[in-house]
C-alpha positions in Angstrom: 145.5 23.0 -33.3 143.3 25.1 -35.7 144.8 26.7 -38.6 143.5 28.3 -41.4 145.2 30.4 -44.2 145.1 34.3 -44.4 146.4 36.5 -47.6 148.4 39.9 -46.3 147.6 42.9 -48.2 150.0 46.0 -47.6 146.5 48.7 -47.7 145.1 51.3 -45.3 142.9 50.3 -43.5 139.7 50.7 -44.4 137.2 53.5 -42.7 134.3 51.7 -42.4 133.3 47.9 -40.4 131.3 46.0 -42.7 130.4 43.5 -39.6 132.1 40.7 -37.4 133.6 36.9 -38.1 132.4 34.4 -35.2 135.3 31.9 -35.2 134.5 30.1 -31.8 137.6 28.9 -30.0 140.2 30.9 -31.5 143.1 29.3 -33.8 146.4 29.2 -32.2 148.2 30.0 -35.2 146.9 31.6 -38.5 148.9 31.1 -42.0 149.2 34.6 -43.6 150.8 35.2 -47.3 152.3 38.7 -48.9 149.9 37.9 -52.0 146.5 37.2 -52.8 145.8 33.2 -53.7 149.1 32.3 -51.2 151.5 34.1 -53.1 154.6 35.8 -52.0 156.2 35.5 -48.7 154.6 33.1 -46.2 154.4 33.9 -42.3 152.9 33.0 -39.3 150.5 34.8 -37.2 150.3 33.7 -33.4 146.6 34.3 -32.6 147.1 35.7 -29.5 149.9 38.0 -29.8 149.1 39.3 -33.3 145.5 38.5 -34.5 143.3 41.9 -33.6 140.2 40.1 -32.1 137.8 41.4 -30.3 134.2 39.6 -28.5 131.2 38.2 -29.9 128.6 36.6 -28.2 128.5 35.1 -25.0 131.8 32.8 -25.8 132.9 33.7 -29.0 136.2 35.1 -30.3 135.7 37.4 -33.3 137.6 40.0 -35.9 136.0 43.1 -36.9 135.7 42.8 -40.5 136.1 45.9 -43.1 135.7 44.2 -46.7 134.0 41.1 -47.8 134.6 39.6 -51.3 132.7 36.1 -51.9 134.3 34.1 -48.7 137.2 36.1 -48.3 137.1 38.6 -45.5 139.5 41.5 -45.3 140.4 42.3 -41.3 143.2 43.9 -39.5 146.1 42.6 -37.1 147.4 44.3 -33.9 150.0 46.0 -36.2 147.7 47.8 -38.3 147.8 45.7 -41.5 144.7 44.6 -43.7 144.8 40.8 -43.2 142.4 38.6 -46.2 141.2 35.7 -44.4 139.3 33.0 -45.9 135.8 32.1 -44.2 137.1 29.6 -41.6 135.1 26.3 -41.1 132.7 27.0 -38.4 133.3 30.5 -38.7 130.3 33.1 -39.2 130.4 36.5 -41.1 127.1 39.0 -39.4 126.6 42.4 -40.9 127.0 45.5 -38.5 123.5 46.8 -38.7 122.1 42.9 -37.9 125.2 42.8 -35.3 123.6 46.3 -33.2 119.9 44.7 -33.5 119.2 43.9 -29.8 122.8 44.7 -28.6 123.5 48.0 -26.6 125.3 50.6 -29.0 127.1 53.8 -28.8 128.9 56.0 -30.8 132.9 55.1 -30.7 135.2 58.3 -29.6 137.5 56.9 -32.7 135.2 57.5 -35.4 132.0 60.0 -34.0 133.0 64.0 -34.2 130.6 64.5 -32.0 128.5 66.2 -34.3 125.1 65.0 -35.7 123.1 65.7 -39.3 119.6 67.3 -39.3 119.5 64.7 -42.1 120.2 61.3 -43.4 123.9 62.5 -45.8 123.2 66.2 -44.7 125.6 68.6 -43.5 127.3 68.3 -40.2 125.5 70.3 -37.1 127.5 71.7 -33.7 129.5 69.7 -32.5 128.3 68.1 -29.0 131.0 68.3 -25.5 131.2 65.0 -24.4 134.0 62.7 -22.9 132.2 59.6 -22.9 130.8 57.4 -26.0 127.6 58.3 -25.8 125.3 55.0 -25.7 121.8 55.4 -28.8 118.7 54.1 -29.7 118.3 53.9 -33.3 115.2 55.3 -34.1 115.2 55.2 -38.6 117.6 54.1 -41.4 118.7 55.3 -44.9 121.0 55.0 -47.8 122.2 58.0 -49.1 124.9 57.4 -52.3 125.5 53.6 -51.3 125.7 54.3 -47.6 123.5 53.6 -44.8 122.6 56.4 -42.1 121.1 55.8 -38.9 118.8 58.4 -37.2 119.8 58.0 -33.4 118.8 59.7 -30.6 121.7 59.8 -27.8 120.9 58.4 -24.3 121.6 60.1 -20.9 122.9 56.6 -19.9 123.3 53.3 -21.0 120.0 50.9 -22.0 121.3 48.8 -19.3 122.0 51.1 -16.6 118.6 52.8 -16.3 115.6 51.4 -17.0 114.2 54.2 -19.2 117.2 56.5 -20.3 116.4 59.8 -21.6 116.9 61.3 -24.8 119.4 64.1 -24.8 119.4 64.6 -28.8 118.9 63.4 -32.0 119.7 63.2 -35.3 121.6 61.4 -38.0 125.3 59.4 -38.4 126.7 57.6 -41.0 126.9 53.9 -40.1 130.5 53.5 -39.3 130.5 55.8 -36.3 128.3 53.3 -34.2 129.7 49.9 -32.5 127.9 47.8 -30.0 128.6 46.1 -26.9 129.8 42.3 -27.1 129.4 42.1 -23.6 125.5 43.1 -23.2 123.7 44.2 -19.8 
């Protein structure tokens, strides 16, 4: 049985994914604690039924992280609450912008208003009808106050369901409003 300690934190979540944690075969059990350092109350997590995991890679388990302070990652569990886990042996912490290099991305109906910026940190154009999320090429980066924009241009179908999609529109979006596919083509 793997096990490996987590801290609890009682926060919001955070807005924006900083990247994934590759943990392999997933832990049956994780220890959490109500403080940070292992204060507090103790508890434990079953993997399965709490732990908010999601793919990565071909065979990997994985938890979306939103904060990452020397090897402490902050992630989330099924019930909403900001979990602190410390880097697990084996385990593997990848940015998002090196996560969407080569994978197939799109913008996620939780975070994308379905609006786009003439410019990187600009205003906030029309907004775009749309019930899908829309799969993108990214085309530019830039940091504007600390955060990075990508300049995208939105697809008339997935990189993987047409050889050569077409472009519909572009512009800009803050980083957080793009996810990729774990699953690839």
């Amino acid at each position: 049985m793997i096990l490996f300690t987590m801290m609890l934190a009682l926060a919001q979540e955070p807005e924006e994914r900083l990247g994934m944690l590759g943990m392999g075969k997933a832990p049956e059990r994780v220890e959490a604690f109500a403080q940070a350092g292992g204060g507090g109350a103790r508890q434990i997590l079953h993997w399965k039924l709490e732990a908010q995991v999601e793919g990565f890679g071909a065979a990997d388990t994985g938890m979306v992280v939103y904060e990452k302070q020397q090897d402490w990652l902050r992630v989330k569990s099924k019930q909403g609450l900001s979990l602190w886990v410390r880097m697990p042996q084996g385990g593997q912490f990848v940015a998002l912008p090196d996560l969407l290099e080569g994978n197939q991305i799109y913008l996620t109906k939780k975070d994308w208003d379905q609006r786009l910026s003439n410019t990187a940190g600009g205003p906030r154009g029309l907004a775009m009808k749309t019930d899908v999320e829309p799969s993108v090429k990214i085309v530019g980066k830039q940091m504007v106050n600390g955060k990075l924009w990508l300049q995208v241009t939105i697809l008339d179908a997935g990189m993987c369901e047409v050889p050569k999609p077409k472009v519909i529109a572009k512009g800009w979006v803050p980083l957080r409003m793009v996810w990729y596919s774990s699953s690839g083509c």
